[in-house]
C-alpha positions as CSV (number, residue, x, y, z in Angstrom):
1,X,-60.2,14.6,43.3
2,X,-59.3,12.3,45.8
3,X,-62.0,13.2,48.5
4,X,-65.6,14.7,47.8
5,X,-65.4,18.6,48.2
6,X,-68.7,19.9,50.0
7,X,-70.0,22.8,50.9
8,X,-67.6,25.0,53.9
9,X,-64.7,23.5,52.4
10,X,-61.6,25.6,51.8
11,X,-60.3,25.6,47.7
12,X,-58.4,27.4,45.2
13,X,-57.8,27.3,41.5
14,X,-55.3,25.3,40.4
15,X,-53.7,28.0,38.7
16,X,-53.4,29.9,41.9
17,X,-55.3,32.7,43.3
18,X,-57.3,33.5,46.5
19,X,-58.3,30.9,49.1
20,X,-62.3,30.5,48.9
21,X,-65.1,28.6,50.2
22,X,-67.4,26.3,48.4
23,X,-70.9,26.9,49.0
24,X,-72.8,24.4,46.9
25,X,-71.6,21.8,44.7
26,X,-74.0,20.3,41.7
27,X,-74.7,16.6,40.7
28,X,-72.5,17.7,37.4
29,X,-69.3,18.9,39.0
30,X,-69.7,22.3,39.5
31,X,-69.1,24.2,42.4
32,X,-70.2,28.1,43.6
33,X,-67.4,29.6,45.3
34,X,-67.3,33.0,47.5
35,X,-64.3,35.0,49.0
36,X,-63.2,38.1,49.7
37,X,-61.3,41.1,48.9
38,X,-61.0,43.7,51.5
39,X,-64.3,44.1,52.8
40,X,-66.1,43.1,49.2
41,X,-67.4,39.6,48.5
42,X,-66.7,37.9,45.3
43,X,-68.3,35.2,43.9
44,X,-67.4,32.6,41.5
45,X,-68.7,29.2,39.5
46,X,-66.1,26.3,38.7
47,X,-65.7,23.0,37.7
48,X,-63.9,20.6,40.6
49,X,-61.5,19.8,38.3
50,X,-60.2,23.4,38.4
51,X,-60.1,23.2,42.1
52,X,-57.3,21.9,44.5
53,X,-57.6,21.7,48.5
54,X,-56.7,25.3,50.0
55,X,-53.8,23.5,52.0
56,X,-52.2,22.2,48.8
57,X,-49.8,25.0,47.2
58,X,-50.8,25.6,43.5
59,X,-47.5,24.6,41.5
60,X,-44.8,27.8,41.0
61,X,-44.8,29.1,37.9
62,X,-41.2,29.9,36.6
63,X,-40.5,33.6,36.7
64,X,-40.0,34.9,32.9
65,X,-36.8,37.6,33.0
């Protein structure tokens, strides 16, 4: 990534998905994420290099007909 992500920071997957925030990042590249969905809080554990900024749009993915 161009800039260090920290903890507060706004991401998503790559691949798409909800917006979330990091709330710790390790000395190995790995980041705990949290967000939510309705009123539940979901939790997840990535690597950086499956994260982009939130305010970058993940690439479209060609619609299969």
């Amino acid at each position: 990534m161009a800039q260090a992500l920290k903890a507060g920071d706004a991401v998503r997957l790559k691949s798409g998905g909800p917006r979330m925030m990091l709330t710790s990042v390790d000395d190995r590249g790995y980041v705990r994420t949290a967000w939510f969905v309705g009123a539940a809080k979901q939790r997840g554990h990535f690597h950086l290099d499956a994260l982009i900024d939130a305010q970058t749009e993940p690439p479209k993915r060609p619609t299969i007909r």
